[in-house]
N, C-alpha and C positions, 0 to 999 in steps of 0.2 A: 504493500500500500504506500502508495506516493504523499508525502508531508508537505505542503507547500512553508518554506520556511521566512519568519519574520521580515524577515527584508524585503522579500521577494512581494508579499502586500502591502508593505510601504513604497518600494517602486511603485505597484500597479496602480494604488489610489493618488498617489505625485501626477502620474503620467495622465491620467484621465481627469482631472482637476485639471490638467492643462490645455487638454483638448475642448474639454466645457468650456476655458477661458475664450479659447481663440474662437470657437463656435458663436459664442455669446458677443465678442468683437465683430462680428462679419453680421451678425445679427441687426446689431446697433448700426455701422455702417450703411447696410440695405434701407433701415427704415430710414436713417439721416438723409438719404439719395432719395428714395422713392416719397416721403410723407411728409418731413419737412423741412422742406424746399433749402436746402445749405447754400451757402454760398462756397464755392469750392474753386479752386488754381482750373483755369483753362482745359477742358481735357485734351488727348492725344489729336483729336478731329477736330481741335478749333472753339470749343466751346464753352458754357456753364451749362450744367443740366439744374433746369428748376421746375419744383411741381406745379403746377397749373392748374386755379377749380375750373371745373365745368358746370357752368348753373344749368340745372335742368328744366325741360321745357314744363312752361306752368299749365295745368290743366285745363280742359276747357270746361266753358258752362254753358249745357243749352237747357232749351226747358223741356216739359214734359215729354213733348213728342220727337225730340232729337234735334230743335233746329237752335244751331248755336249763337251764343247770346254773346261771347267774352272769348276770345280767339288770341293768339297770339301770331304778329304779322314784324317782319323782318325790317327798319328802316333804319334810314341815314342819326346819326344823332354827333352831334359835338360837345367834346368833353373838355374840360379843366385837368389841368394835372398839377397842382399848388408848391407841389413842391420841385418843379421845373422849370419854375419864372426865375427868372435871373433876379441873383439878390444883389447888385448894383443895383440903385436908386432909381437912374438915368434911362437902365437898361430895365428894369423890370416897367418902371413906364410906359416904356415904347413898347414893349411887347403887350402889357394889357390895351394901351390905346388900338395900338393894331387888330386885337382881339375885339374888341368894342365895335370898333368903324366896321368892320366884314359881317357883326353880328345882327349890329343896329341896335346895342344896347348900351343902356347908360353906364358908364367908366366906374360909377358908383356902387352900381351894383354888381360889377363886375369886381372890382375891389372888396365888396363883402361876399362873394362867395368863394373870393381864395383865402379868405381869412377869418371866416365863421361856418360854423355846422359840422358837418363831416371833413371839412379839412384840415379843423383843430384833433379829430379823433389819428388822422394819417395823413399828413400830405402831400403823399405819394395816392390818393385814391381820386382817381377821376369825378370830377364835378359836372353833371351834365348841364349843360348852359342851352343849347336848344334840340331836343325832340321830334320826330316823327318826318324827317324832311325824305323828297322824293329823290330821286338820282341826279337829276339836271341840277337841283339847289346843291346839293351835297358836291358836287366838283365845283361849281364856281366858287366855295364856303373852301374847300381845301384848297383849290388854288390863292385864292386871299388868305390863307394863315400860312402858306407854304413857309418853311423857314423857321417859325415860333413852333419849339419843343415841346411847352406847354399845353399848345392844343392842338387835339384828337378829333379827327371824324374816323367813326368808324361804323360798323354798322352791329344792332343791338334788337334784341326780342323787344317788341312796342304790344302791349295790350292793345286791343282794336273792341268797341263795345257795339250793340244795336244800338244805334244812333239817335231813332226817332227821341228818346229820352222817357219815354214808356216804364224802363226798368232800370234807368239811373241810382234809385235811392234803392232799390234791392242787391245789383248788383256791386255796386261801390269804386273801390278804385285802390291802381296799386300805384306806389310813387319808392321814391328812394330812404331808402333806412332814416326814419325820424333820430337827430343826431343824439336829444335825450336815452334814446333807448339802446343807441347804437355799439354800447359794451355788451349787454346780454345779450342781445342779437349774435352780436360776433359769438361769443362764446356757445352760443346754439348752434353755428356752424354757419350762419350768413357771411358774406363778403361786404365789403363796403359798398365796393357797386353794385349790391343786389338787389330785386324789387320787393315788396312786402305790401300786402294788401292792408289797406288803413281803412274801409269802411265796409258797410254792408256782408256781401256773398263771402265779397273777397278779402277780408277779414278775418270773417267768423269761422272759414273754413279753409284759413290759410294754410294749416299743416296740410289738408289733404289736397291741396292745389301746388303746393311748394314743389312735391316730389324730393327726391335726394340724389346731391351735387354729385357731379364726377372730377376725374382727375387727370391730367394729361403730361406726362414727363416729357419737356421738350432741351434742345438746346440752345441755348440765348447767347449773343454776342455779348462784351459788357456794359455797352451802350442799353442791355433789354430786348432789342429785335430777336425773333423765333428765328432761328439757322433749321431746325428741324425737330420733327417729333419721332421721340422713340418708343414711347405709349402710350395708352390710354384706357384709363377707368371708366368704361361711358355712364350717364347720370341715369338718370331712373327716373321718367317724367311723372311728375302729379297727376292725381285720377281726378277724372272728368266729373265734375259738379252737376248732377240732374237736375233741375228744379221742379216744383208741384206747381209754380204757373206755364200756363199755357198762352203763350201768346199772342196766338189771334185773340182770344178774349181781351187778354190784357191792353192791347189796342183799342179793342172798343170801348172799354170801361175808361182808356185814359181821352178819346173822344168823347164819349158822353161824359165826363167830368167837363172839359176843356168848354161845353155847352151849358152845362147846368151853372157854372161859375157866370160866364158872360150875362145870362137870363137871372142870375140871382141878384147881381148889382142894380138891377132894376128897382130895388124898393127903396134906394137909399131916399133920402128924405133932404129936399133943400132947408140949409140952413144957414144962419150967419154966425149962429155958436162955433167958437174955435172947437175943433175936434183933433181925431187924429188921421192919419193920413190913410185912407180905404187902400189895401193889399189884398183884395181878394183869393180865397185859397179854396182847396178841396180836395175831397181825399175818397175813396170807394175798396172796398173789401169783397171779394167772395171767396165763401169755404165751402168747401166737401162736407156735408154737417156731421159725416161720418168719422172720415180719417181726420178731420182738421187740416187737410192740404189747403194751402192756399193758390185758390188755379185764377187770381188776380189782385193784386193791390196796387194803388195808383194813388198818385200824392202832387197835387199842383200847388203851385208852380214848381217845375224840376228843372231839371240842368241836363248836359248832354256830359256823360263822366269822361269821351276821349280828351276833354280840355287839360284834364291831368295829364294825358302822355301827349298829346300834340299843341295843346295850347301855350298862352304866352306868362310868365308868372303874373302878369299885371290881369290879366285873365281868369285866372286860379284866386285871386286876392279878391278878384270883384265876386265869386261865386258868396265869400266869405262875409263880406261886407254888403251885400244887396238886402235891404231893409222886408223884402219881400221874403225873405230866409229860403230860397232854394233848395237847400241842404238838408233841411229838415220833413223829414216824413210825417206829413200828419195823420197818417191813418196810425202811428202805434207810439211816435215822440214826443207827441202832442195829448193834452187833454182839457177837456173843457161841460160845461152842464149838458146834460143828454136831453134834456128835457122830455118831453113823455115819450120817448122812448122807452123810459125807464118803466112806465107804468106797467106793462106786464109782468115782472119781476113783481111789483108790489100787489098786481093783482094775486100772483102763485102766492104769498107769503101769508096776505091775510085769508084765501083759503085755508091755507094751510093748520094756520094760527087761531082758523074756527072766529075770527072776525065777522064773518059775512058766510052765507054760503049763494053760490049760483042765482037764485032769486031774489036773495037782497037787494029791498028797490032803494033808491037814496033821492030825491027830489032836488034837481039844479036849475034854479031862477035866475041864471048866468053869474052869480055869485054867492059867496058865502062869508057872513057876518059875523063878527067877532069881537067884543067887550074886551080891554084890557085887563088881563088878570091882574094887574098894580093898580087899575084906575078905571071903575065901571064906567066913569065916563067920558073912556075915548074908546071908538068903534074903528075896528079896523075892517077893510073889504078885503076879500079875497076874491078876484075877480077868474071867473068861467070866461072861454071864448065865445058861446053863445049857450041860447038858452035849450035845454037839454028836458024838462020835464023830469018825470019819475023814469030813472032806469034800473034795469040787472045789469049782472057785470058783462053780460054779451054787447050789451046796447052801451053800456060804458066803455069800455073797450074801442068798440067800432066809431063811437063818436069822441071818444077823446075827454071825457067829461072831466073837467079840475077840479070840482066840487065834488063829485064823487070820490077823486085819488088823495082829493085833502081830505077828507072824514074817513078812509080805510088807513090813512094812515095817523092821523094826529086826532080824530073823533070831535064827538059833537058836541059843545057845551052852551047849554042854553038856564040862564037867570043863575048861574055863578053854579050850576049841577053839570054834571057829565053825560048827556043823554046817551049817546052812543061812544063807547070805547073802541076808539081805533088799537093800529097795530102799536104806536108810541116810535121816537127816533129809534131808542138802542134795540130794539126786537127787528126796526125796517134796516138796521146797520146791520146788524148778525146776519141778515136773509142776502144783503147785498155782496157781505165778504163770504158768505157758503159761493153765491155766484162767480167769486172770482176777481168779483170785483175789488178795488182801495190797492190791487198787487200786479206785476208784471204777469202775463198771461203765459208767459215761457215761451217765444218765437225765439226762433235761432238766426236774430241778427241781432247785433249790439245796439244798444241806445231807448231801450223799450222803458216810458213812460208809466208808470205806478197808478197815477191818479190818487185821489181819495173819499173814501167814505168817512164822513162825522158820525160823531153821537156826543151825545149830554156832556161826555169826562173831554175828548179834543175839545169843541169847545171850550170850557173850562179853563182848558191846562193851556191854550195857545191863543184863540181872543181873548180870554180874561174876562168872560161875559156868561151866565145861565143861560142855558137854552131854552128858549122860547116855543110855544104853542107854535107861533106864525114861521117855526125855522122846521116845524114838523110837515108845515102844508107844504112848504116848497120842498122838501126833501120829496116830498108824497110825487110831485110831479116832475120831479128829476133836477130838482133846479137849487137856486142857495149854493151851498159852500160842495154840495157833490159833484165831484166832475170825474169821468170817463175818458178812455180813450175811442175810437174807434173799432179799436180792432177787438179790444174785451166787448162793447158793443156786438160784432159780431159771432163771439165767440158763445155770447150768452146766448143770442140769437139761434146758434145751430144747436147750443142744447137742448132751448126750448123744442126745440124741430125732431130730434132726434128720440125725445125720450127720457131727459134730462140729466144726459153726460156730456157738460160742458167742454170741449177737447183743447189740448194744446195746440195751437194752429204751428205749423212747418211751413217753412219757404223751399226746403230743398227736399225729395222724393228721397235719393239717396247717391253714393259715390259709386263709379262706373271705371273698372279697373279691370282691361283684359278682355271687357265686350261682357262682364259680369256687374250687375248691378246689386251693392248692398245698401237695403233698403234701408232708410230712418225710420225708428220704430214707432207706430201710432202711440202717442199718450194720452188720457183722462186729466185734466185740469182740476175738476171739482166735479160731485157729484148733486145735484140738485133735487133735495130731502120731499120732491113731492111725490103725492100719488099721480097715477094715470090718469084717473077720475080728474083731477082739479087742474092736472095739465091739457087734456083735452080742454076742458073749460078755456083755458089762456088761450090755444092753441084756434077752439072755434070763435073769438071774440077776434083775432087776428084775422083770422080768413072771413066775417063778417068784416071788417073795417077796410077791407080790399074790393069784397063784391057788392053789399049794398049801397045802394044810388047816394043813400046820404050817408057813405061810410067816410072816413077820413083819406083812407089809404087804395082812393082806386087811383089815384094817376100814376102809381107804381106797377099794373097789372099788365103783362105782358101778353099778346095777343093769344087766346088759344091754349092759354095756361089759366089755374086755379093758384093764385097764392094764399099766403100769411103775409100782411101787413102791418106796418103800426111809424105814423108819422111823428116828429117831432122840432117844438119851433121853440129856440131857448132863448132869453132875452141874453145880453150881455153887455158891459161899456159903460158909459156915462148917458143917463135918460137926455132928449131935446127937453127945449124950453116947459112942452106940454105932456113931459111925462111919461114920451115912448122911447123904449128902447130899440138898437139895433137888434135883430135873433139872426142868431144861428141856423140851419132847416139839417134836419137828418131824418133819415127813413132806414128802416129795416125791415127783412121779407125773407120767407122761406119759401121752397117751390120745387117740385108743387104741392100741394095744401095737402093731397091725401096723403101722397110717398114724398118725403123731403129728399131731394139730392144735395141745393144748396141751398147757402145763406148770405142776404147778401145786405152792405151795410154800405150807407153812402154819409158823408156830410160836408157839406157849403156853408161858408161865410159871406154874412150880411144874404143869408136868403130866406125861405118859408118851405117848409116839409113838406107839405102839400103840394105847393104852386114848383116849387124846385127841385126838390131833392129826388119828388117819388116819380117824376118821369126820367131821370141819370138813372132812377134802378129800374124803369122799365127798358131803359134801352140797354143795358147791361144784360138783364134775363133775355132778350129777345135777341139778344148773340150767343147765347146760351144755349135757349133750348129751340130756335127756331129749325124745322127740318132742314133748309138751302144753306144752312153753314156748315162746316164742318165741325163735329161732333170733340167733345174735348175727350180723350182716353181715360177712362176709367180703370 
């Protein structure tokens, strides 16, 4: 038997300890060369070998039916490179002035982008100074900077959008790394000259549009110029963003907006009162009342988003600064009184609450009378839009009655007694946050408006005031300190419609990787604690207030269809001289009345529910569901 002796394993583990060393050198070596990027002596063929990212190609976004919305398209662009200006005084002048005169930009602002933002983070990283130019611009632009090392034309991935402006505020916009963020960004693995989506689609769903970068081993002169490539890691492009709008619809809804807006200004009221300055806006919703897809939302006045990658910064500044606010979405950024829109909600609540049932008649003399509770003798009106008689909640409903939704909600008090017990603020507050209401509705884009619901303790704790009898009637009809967005507007809308599973509404169906589609998963927002019995109830007072002659909500009815209605016209602003306000007009509608498919929610400023709103949602449903369109995929 063979002894291996002492020594003889001191050798072998010497000897192999050394080969692990030199293993482990070659190791290091390889990754120094291949990943990050060395600076190294010339090799034998003339060169420096440096790593090179590859940004990967960013996803696209089309909508439901595959027609794409957000594209990427190859053009000219001219860059900065800050830390290539000559630092002689004399010299670096001459070379931005020259940059200036070819660009047609101010010297000024040419001097703050070599010396603020990203090129305080590197100023070795290209500054792009103009965007999206064609081939003819792009040579005459390089022949005029020929000679100045500083700037770059070359050519660069340009976001390209649908242009109409239809889906501006959904889909959003990518620009160059915001310089605040631009440490953790790098450290996530972006480049300085990388794009990053800063609003909207392209924001919310930047990881899955990003993709992941590749890598390219080339040879470089020392000067930087490519001599050649000796590899590459190719990049891994971002999956394609499907969205749940469909955009022929979404066309038309942003057409009938663009009409209901124009037709709504009609009521303004001459006056000599200093006011403020009319900006008219408007906004339109429809949902799937099933999935919560949203297969349109439109938001006026909007922007065209390629201003970001082809426009001028002075371009970009005025989107920011137009008093008309562009930029913001009013169907979900926005919130404001719904006014009796809201009243079905308070209809379900006080069934519910055993307030009323179904035949409870309530008598409205186009107002309702009210004694101060500190001071019998001042009478406050609460004024009806007209005179209404004895109705049930079917006939209340369909006519909109404000006397009826102020005693279901704050009750009746007559000679200092309580004859009828309404539902009270904090029981109509409870019924409103069950709906979803006072909180973000959970869409998946950034910037979603909360709104709020009162009761007795807000109040309290932020006017510094008791709540009042007269703060329960307005609550009652949607109005006072409640304000909504639009799009909880329609979210409540499809619950009512469905069954009452209020849904999370979705902007995007799901991500599209390989010609496979994984879908966003449908979510439930809130559940809505009524019976079947007292939702049908809501359910047939809405489809009465669409079909009968003196119902409120027929000029929302789309040809050849049965809906659910329900108008609503909110005051807002500073009263004129004699006491009127401007309103708001909003409508909601489901459809069709037997089998709900959708829901759909419109609102205009400075207009009337009736006279404005509910023909924008009949011309919405009537691109919908008319046979000679084309049918949106289910």
């Amino acid at each position: 038997m063979n002894v291996e002796a002492p020594g003889s394993a001191l050798r072998l583990r010497l000897l192999l300890g050394i080969v692990l060393a030199i293993a482990a050198v070659l190791v290091a070596q390889v990754l120094r060369l291949q990943v990050f990027d060395p600076v190294v002596p010339a090799s034998a063929r003339g060169g420096i070998p440096r790593v090179l990212p590859v940004e990967a190609p960013r996803g696209l976004i089309t909508d439901r039916n595959g027609t794409v919305v957000a594209r990427n398209t190859p053009r000219y662009r001219v860059s900065l490179i800050p830390g290539e200006i000559p630092a002689d005084a004399e010299a670096r002048r001459a070379a931005l002035l020259r940059i200036a005169q070819a660009l047609r930009i101010a010297y000024s602002d040419l001097e703050a982008a070599a010396t603020s933002g990203l090129a305080v983070v590197d100023p070795f990283a290209p500054v792009t100074l103009r965007k999206g130019m064609t081939n003819d611009e792009a040579i005459m632009v390089r022949a005029a900077l020929a000679g100045i090392p500083a700037a770059r034309v070359d050519i660069a991935p340009t976001r390209e959008y649908e242009s109409t402006g239809a889906l501006a505020h959904i889909l959003g916009y990518v620009s160059t790394l915001p310089s605040e963020r631009a440490e953790s960004l790098l450290a996530d693995g972006y480049q300085l000259d990388s794009r990053i989506g800063l609003a909207g689609v392209e924001t919310q769903y930047e990881r899955a549009l990003r993709g992941t970068a590749g890598k390219r081993l080339v040879l470089s002169d020392p000067q930087g110029r490519e001599l050649r490539q000796l590899g590459e890691e190719p990049a891994t492009a971002g999956g394609n963003v499907v969205l749940s709008i469909d955009l022929r619809l979404q066309r038309a809804a942003e057409a009938a907006v663009a009409r209901g807006i124009k037709n709504g200004i009609s009521i303004l009221r001459p006056t000599n009162q200093p006011r403020p300055k009319v900006l008219p806006a408007g906004a339109a919703v429809v949902l799937d009342v099933h999935s919560g897809e949203v297969l349109a939302m439109v938001s006026q006045p909007s922007y065209d988003a390629n201003v970001f990658e082809r426009g001028t910064n002075d371009a970009v500044s005025a989107l920011f600064t137009d008093p008309a606010r562009p930029m913001v979405d009013r169907a979900y950024m926005e919130v404001h009184a719904p006014g009796s829109i809201f009243k079905p909600l308070v209809a379900m609540a006080a069934l519910e609450e055993g307030v009323v049932t179904p035949q409870t008649r309530i008598f409205s003399g186009g107002s309702l009378t009210v004694r101060s509770q500190y001071d019998p003798n001042v009478v406050y009106v609460f004024g009806d839009w007209a005179f209404h008689g004895n109705v049930d909640m079917n006939r209340a409903i369909a006519r909109s009655s404000d006397v009826y939704f102020y005693e279901l909600a704050g009750g009746f008090w007559e000679n200092g007694k309580e004859t009828f017990k309404g539902l009270g603020a904090d029981r109509l507050a409870a019924w409103a946050r069950l709906a979803g209401l006072g909180r973000p509705t959970g869409l998946d884009l950034p910037g979603e408006a909360a709104g709020l619901v009162p009761d007795s303790s807000w109040k309290r704790n932020v006017v510094g005031e008791d709540w009042l009898l007269g703060d329960t009637y307005t609550f009652g009809i949607g109005q006072g300190y409640l304000t909504t967005s639009l799009l909880q507007m329609a979210t409540l809308t499809a619950g009512i419609a469905n069954g009452g599973e209020v849904p999370v509404p979705r902007i995007v169906r799901g991500i599209e990787r390989g010609g496979i589609l994984s879908p966003t998963p449908m979510r439930v927002g809130a559940r809505l604690p009524v019976t079947p019995e007292h939702l049908a109830v809501v359910r047939g007072g809405m489809a009465s207030a669409a079909a009968d002659t003196d119902g409120t909500a027929g000029t929302g009815v789309p040809r050849g269809v049965k809906i659910g209605g329900k108008t609503g016209t909110a005051e807002f602003g500073q009263p004129y001289p004699d006491g009127v306000f401007d309103t708001h007009g909003w409508y909601i509608a489901f459809a069709p009345a037997e089998r709900p498919e959708i829901a759909v929610a419109v609102y205009l400023e400075y207009a009337v529910g009736q006279i404005h709103a509910g023909p924008v949602a009949k011309e919405i449903l009537e691109a919908y569901f008319l046979p000679t369109a084309p049918q949106v995929s289910r």
